[in-house]
C-alpha positions in Angstrom: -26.1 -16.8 -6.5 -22.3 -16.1 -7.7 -19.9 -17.1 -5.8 -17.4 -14.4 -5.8 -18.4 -11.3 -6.3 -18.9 -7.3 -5.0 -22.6 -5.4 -5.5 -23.5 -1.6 -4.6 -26.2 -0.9 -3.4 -28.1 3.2 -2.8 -31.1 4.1 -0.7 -33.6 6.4 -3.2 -34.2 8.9 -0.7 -31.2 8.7 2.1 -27.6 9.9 1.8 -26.7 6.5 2.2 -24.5 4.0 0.3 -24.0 -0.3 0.5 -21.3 -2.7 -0.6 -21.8 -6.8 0.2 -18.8 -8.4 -0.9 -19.2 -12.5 -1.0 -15.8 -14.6 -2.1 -16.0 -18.4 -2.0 -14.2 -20.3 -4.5 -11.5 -17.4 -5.2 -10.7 -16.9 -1.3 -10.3 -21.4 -1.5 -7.9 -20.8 -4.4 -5.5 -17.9 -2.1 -6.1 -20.3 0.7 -4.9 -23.2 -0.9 -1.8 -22.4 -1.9 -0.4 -22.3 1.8 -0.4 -24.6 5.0 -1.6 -21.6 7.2 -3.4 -22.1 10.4 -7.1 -21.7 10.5 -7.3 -18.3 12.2 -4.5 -17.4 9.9 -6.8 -18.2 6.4 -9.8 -16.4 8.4 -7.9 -13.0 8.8 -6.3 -13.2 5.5 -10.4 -13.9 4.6 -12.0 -10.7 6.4 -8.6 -8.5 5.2 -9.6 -9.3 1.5 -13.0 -8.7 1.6 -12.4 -5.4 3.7 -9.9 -4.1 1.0 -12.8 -4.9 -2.1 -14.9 -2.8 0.4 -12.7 0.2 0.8 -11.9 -0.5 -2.9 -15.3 0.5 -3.6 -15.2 3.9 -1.4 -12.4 5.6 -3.6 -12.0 6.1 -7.4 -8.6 4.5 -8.6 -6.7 2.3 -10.9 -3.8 0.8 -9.6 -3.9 -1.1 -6.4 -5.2 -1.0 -3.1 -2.9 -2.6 -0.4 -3.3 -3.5 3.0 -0.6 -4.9 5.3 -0.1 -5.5 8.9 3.4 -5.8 10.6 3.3 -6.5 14.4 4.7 -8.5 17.3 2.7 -10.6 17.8 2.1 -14.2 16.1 1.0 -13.2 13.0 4.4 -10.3 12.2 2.8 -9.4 8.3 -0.1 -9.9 6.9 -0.8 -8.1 3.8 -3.3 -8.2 0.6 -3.3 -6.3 -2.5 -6.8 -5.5 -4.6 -6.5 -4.3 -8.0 -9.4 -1.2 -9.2 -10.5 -4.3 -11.5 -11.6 -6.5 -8.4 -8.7 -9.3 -8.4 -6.8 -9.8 -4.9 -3.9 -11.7 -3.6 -2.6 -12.2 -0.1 0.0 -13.5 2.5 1.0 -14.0 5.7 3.8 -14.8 8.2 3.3 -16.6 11.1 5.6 -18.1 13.8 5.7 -21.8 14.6 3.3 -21.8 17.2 -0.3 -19.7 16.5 -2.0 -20.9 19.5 -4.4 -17.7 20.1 -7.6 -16.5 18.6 -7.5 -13.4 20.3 -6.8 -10.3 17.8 -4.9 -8.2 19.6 -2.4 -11.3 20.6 -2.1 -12.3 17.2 -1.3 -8.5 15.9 0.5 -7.6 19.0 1.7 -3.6 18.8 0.3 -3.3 15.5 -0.5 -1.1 12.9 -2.3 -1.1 9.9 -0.8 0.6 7.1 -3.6 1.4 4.1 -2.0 2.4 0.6 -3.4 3.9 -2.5 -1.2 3.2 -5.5 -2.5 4.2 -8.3 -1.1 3.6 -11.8 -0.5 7.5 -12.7 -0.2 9.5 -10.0 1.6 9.1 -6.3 0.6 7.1 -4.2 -0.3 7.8 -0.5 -1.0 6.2 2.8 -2.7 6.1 5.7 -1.7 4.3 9.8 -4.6 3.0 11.7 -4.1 1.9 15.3 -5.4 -2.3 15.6 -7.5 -1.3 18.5 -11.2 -2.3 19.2 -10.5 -5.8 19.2 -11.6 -6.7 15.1 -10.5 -5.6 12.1 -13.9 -4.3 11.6 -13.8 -1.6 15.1 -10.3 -0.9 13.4 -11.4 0.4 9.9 -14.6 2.0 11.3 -13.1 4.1 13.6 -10.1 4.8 10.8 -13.2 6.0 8.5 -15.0 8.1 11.1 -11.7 9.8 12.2 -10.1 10.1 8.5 -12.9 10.6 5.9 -15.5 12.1 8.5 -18.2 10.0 6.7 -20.6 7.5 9.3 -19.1 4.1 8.4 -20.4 0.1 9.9 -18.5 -2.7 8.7 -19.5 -6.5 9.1 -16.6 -8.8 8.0 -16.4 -12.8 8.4 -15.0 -15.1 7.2 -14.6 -19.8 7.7 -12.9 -21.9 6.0 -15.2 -22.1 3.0 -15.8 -18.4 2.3 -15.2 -15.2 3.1 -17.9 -11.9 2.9 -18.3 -8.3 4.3 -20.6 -5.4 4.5 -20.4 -2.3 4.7 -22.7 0.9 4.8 -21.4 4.3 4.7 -23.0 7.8 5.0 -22.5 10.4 1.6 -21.8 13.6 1.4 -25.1 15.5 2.3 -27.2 16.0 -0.6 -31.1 14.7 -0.5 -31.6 14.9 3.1 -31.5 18.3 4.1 -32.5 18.2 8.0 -29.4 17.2 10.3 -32.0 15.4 12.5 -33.4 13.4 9.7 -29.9 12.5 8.3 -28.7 11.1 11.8 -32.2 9.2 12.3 -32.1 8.1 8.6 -28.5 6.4 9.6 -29.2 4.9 13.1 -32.0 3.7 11.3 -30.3 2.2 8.7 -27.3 0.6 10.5 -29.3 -0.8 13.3 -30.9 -2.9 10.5 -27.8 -3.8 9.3 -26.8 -5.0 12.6 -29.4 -7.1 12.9 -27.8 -9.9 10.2 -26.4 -12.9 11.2 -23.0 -13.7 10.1 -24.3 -16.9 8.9 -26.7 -14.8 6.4 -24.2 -12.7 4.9 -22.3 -15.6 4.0 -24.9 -17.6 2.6 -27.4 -15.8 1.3 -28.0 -14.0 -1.9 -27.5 -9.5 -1.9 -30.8 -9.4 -2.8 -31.9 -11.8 -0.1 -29.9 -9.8 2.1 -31.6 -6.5 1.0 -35.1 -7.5 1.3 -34.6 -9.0 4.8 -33.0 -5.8 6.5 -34.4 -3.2 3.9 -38.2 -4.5 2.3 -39.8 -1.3 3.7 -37.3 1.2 1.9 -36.6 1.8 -1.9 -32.8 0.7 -2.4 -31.3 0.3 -5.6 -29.1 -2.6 -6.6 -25.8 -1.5 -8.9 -24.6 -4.1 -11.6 -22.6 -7.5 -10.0 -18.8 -7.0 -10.2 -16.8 -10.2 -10.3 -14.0 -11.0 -7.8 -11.4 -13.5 -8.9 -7.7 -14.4 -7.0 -5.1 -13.0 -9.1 -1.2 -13.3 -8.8 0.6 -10.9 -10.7 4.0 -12.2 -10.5 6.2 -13.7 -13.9 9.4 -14.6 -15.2 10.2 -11.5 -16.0 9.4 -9.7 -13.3 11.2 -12.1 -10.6 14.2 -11.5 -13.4 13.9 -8.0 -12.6 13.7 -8.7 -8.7 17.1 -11.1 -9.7 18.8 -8.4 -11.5 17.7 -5.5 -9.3 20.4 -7.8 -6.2 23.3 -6.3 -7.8 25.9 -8.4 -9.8 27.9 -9.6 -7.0 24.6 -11.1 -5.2 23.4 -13.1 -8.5 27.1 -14.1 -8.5 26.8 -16.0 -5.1 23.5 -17.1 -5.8 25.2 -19.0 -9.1 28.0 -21.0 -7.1 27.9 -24.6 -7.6 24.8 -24.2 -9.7 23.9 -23.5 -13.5 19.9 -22.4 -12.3 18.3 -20.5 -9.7 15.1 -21.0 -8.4 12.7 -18.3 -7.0 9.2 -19.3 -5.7 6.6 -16.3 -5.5 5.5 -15.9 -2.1 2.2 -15.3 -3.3 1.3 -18.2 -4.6 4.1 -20.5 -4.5 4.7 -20.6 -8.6 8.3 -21.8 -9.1 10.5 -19.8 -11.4 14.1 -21.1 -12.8 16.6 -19.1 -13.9 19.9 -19.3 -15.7 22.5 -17.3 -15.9 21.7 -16.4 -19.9 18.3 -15.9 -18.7 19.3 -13.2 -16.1 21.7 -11.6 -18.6 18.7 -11.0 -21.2 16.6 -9.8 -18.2 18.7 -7.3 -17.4 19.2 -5.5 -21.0 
């Protein structure tokens, strides 16, 4: 069983489509890097593994972002997913994260889903933080947006991280509206039937043949997840130069280096001024 990693799945006869997403030691290694609360490394958890899902829903190369500003006790939260499966994440939290309750900690939220692709312009979409979960939130975001039947299952402890999702295609082998809908509640009351505690620990295929052993499902290729910061030197020499010269110029009293730290990941950068001089040709 791999530890991190994304796997499609089709039912043969059913305009249906599946995704299980299961991150361990790659959602440790985001984790890891900061002292957040537990609740904290949990959201940051079921955000990443619901951006690898809507990953998988849209053809693009470029990135996939998700962020969350709010009033509550969690103001941003945001993750970034790359077409090629690697992720990063953070969060800002006030002193004092006392609640577990979602629409506390994400107070007058909203949701902001981007598309950035490579080539190309990139576009978003608002969804309201209502239903209580960041699952209700996406699902009803899909229903109302794309107009395709979506159920989500996210979770996420302090040792991994893993979602589900199932999602209705565009109507093709099922040519009876009755048998479509039946073909759906059929297939998502299944899915509702897993236990968190099975979707994090056992294997896609296990996971298939408990809900699905009666139906013909075919099992894509295993794509690989792995945490991935993409800042450098030179682009936090671009982020130096880009303050204008009088900024840099403060930032250089009393000092011959600068240091930046990533807020990523926490990988420390130091600059001097030479270095910022040849960043900026």
């Amino acid at each position: 069983m791999t530890e991190d990693s994304s796997q499609r799945f089709l039912f043969e006869h059913s305009d249906v489509r599946g995704d299980i997403v299961q991150i361990r030691s790659s959602y440790r290694d985001m984790v890891a890097r900061h002292d957040y609360p537990s609740i904290v490394q949990q959201l940051l958890g079921e955000f990443v593994v619901a951006g690898l899902l809507l990953g998988s829903t849209i053809k693009f190369k470029g990135r996939l972002i998700l962020q969350v500003r709010s009033e509550g006790q969690i103001p941003l939260l945001m993750v970034e997913i790359s077409h090629s499966n690697t992720f990063r994440g953070i969060a800002r939290v006030y002193e004092q994260v006392d609640s577990e309750d979602f629409g506390e900690l994400f107070k007058a939220g909203t949701l902001v889903v981007t598309v950035d692709p490579d080539q190309g312009e990139r576009y978003q979409s608002l969804v309201p933080l209502e239903g209580g979960s960041l699952a209700s939130c996406l699902m009803h975001y899909f229903n109302q947006s794309e107009q395709l039947a979506t159920w989500l299952m996210l979770t996420s402890d302090d040792i991994g991280a893993a979602g589900f999702l199932l999602q209705q295609l565009p109507q093709q082998l099922e040519k009876s509206d009755k048998d479509r809908d039946l073909n759906w509640q059929h297939v998502r009351i299944l899915g509702e039937s897993l236990k968190v505690e099975e979707l994090r620990t056992l294997s896609v295929e296990q996971i298939l043949n408990r809900l699905y052993h009666d139906q013909p499902v075919r099992l894509m290729p295993e794509q690989p997840v792995a945490y991935l910061c993409t800042c450098s030197k030179e682009r936090m020499a671009s982020a130096l130069v880009s303050l204008g010269e009088v900024e840099v110029e403060e930032l250089f009293k009393g000092t011959k280096e600068v240091e930046l730290t990533c807020e990523f990941c926490n990988q420390q950068y130091s600059f001097d001024r030479a270095s910022i001089s040849s960043g900026s040709q």
